[in-house]
C-alpha positions as CSV (number, residue, x, y, z in Angstrom):
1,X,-89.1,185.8,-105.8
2,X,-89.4,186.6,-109.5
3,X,-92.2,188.9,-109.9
4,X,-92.6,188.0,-113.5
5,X,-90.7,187.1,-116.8
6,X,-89.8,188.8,-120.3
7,X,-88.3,187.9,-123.3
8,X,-86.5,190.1,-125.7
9,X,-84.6,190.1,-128.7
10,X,-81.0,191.5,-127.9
11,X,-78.4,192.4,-130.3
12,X,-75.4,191.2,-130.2
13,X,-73.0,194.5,-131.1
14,X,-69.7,192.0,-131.1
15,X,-71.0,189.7,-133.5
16,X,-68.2,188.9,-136.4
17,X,-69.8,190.6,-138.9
18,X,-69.9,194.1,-138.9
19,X,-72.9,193.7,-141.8
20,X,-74.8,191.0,-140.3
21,X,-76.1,191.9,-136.4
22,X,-76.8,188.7,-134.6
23,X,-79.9,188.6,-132.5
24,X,-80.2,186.7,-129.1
25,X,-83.3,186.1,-127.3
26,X,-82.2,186.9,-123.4
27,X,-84.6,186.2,-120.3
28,X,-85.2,189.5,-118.0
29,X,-86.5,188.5,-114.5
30,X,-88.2,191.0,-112.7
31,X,-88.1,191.4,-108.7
32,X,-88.7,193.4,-106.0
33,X,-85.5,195.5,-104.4
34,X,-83.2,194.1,-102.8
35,X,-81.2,195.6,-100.3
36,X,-78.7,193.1,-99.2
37,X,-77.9,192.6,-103.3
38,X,-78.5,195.3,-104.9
39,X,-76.8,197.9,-103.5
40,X,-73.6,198.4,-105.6
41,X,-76.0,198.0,-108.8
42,X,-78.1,200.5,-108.1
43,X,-75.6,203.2,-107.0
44,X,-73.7,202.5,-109.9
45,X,-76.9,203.5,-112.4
46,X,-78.1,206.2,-110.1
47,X,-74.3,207.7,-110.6
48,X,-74.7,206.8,-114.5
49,X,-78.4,209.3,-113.9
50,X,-77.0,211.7,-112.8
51,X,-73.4,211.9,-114.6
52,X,-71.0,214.5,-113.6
53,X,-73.3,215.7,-111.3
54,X,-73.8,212.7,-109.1
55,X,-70.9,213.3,-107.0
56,X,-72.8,216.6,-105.4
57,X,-76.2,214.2,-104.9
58,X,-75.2,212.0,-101.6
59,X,-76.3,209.2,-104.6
60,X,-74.9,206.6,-101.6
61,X,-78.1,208.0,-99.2
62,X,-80.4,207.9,-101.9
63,X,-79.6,204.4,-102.6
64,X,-80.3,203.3,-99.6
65,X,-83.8,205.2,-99.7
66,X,-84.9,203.8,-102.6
67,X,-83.5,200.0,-100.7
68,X,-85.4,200.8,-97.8
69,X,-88.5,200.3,-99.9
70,X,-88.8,196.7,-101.3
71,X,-92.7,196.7,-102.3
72,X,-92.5,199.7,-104.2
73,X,-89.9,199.5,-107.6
74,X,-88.8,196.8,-109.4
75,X,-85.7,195.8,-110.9
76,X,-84.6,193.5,-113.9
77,X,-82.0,190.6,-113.7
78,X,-80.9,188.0,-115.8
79,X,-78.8,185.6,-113.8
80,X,-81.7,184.9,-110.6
81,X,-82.9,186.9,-107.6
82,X,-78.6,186.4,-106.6
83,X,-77.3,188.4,-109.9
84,X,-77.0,192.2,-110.0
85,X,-79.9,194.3,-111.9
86,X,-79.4,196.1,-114.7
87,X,-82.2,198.3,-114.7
88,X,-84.4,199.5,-111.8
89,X,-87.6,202.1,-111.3
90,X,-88.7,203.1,-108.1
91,X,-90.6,206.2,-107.0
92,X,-89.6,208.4,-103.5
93,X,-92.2,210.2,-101.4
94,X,-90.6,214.0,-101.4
95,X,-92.3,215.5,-98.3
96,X,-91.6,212.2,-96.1
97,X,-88.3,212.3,-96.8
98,X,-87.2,215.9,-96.7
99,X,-84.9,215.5,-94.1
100,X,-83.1,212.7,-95.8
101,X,-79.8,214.3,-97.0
102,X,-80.0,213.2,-100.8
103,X,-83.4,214.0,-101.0
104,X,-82.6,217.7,-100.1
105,X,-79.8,217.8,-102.2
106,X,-82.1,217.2,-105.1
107,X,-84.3,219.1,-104.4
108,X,-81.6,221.8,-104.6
109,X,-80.8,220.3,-107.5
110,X,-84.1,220.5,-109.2
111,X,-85.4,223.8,-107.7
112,X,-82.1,225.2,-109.1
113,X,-82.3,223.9,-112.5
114,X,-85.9,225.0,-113.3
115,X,-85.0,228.2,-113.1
116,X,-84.0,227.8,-116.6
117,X,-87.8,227.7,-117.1
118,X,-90.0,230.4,-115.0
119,X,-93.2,229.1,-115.2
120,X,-91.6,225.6,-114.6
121,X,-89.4,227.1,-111.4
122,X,-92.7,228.8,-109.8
123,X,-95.0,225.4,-110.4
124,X,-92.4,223.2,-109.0
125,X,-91.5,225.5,-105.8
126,X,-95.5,225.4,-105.3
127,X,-96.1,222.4,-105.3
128,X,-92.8,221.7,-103.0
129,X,-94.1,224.1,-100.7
130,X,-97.6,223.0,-100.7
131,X,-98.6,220.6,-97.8
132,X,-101.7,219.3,-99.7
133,X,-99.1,218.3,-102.6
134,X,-97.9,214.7,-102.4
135,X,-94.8,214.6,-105.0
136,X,-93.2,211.8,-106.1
137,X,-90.2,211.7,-107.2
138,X,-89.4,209.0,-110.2
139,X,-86.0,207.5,-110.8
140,X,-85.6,205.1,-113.7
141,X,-82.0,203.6,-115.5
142,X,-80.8,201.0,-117.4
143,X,-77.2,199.7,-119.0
144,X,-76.6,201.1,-122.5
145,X,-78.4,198.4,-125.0
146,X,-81.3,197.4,-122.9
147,X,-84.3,196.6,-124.9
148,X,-86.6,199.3,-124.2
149,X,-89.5,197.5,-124.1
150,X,-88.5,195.9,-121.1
151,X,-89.8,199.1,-119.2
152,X,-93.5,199.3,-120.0
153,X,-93.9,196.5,-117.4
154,X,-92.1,197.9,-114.8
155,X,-94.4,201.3,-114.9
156,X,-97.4,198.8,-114.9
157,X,-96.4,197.0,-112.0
158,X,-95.3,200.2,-110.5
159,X,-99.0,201.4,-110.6
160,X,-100.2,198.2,-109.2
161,X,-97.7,199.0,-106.3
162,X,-98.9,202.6,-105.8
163,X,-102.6,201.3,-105.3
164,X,-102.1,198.7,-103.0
165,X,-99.7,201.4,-100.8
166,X,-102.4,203.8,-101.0
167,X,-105.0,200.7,-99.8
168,X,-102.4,200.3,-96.6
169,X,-102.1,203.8,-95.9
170,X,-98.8,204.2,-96.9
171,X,-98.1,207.8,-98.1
172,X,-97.6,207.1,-102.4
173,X,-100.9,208.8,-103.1
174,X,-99.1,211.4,-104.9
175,X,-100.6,214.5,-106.6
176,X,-97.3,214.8,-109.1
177,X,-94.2,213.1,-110.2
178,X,-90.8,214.8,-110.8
179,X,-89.0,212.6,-113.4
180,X,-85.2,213.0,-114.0
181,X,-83.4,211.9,-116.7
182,X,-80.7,212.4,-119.6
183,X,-80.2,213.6,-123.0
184,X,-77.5,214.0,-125.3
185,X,-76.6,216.4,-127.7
186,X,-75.4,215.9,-131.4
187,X,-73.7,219.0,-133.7
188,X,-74.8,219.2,-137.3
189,X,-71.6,217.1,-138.5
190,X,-72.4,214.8,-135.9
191,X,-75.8,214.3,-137.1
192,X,-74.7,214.2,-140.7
193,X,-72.2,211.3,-139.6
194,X,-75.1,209.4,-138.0
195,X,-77.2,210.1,-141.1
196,X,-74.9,208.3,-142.8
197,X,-74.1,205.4,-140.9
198,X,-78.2,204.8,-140.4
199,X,-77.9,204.6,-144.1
200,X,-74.9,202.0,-144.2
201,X,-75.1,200.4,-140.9
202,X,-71.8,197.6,-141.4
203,X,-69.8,200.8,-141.1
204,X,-71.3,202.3,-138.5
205,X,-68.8,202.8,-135.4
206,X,-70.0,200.8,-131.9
207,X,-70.8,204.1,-130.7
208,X,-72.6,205.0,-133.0
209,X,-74.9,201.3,-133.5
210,X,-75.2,202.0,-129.1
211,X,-77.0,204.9,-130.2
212,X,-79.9,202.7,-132.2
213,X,-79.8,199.2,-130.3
214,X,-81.9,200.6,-127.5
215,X,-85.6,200.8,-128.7
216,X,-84.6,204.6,-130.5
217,X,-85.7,205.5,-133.8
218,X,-83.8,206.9,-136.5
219,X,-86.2,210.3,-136.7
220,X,-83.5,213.2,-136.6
221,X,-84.5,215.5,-134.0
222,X,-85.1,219.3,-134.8
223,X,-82.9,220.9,-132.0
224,X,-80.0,218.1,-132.1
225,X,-80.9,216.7,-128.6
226,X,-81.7,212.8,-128.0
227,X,-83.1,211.0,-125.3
228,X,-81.2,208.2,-124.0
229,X,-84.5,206.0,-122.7
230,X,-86.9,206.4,-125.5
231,X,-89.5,206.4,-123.0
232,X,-88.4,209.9,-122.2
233,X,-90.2,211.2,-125.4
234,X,-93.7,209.3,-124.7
235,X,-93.5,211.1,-120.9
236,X,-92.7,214.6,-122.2
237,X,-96.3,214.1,-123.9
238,X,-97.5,214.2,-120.6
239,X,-95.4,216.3,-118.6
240,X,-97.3,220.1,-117.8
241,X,-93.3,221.2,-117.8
242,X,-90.7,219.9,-119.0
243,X,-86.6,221.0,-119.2
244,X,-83.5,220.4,-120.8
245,X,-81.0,221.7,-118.4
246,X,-77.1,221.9,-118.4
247,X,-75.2,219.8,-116.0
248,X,-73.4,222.0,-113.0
249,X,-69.9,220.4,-113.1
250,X,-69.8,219.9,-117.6
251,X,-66.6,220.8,-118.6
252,X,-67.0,222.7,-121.6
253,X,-66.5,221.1,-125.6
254,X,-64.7,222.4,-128.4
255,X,-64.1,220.2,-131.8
256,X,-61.2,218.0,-130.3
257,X,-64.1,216.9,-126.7
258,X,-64.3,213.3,-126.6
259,X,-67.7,211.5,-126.2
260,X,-71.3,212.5,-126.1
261,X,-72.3,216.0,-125.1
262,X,-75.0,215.1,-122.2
263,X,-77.1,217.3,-120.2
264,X,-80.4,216.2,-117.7
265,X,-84.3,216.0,-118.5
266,X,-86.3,217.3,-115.9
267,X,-90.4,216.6,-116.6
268,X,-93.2,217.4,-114.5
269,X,-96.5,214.9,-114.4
270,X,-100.2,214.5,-112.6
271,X,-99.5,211.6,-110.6
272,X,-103.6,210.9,-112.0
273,X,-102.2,210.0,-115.4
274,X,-99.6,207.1,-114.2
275,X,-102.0,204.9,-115.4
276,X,-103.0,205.8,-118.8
277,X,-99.0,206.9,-119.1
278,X,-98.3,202.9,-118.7
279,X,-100.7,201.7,-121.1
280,X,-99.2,204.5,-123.6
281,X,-95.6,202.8,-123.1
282,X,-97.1,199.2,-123.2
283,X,-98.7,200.4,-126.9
284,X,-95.9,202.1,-128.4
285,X,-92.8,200.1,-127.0
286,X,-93.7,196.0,-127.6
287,X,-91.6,193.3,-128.0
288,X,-91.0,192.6,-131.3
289,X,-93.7,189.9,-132.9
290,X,-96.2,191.7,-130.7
291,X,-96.6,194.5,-133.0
């Protein structure tokens, strides 16, 4: 069942004019998991979370984890309960799972890569450690080009979720969240070039219009790195760490590397400001005409 519905305005990056974008208004469905449908789905975007490092993750276990938990998550569809989702959000229990082979691979993963960060490594190996510590751990993806503000709904009916679970006893009353997610990384020319094609947007590349269809603004960052889910930059504001980290298996650039130069976001947050964190996302991220 259909937990609720959203409309969005979606551009249409294959319209015949390269001047003119063409705008569609596309109904997203959102529903519960669903384990004998959305398996393939949600492997595929946990593999796109991860990138080259997925392979390393057991993402297959951790798919079925995050299935084996319809009341908590939601994804989005557009074709009925039947179609496949293309986006999901669902939150894991750390501790209870620790002997789930993905879930120790990432935490691994994550213990290894905040090392980059000391004060980051030492908080999160505490907490991990720590058996009055509930951590959550948050995954979150999307196809390239979904509206972003189709997410603030999700986080609001994940809180929902997360209270009546904590009404039943079940173990979500979590003390932090571990959210994972990806950047990537532009040179100066590269920056320059997208200057430019912010400024005459008919000749912008596809590549380069994916990179400002999704919610994103056009503010240049200071260091050259750029979150793929906008969202990312509104959670960073409450994170008490937060990471930029290299993937493991990158294979390294020169000036002839083709595609984006990607790495992973690793943030820290009290579980205690979910709430307030959703109502942020609902404020800055609404539908256009609700502004």
């Amino acid at each position: 069942m259909s937990k609720r519905k959203n409309q969005a305005d979606h551009e249409d990056s294959d319209s015949d004019s390269e001047d003119t974008p063409t705008f569609i208004d596309v109904d997203f469905d959102f529903f519960g998991l669903n384990a004998t449908i959305d398996y393939h789905a949600i492997k595929r975007l946990l593999d796109q979370l991860f990138g080259v490092d997925a392979e390393g993750l057991s993402t297959h276990a951790l798919t079925d984890l995050v299935l084996s938990q319809p009341d908590i998550g939601t994804t989005i569809k557009t074709d009925g309960e039947e179609s496949s989702p293309y986006a999901f959000l669902s939150v894991l229990n750390v501790g209870v799972h620790n002997d789930n082979v993905s879930i120790k691979s990432l935490v691994e993963y994550v213990l290894a890569k905040s090392k980059g960060d000391g004060a980051f490594h030492e908080s999160l190996s505490t907490i991990l450690r720590d058996p009055q510590c509930q951590v959550g751990l948050v995954l979150c993806e999307r196809l390239i080009n979904m509206p972003v503000p189709v997410i603030p709904p999700m986080y609001r009916m994940l809180v929902d979720e997360l209270k009546d679970a904590v009404e039943e006893n079940e173990p979500f009353n979590f003390t932090h969240l571990i959210f994972i997610s990806r950047v990537y990384k532009l040179t100066a020319e590269e920056e320059e070039a997208m200057t430019i094609a912010q400024q005459h947007p008919g000749k912008a590349s596809k590549r380069q219009k994916s990179q400002n269809t999704n919610g994103e603004t056009n503010d240049r960052s200071p260091d050259g790195v750029y979150p793929f889910h906008p969202e990312d930059e509104e959670i960073r504001k409450f994170a008490s760490h937060h990471l930029i980290f290299p993937y493991s298996n990158a294979q390294p650039r020169n000036a002839e590397s083709f595609g984006l130069d990607t790495a992973g976001r690793l943030m820290l947050v009290p579980a205690a400001q979910l709430t307030e964190l959703a109502g942020v996302l609902g404020d800055v991220f609404q539908p256009p005409g609700n502004v």
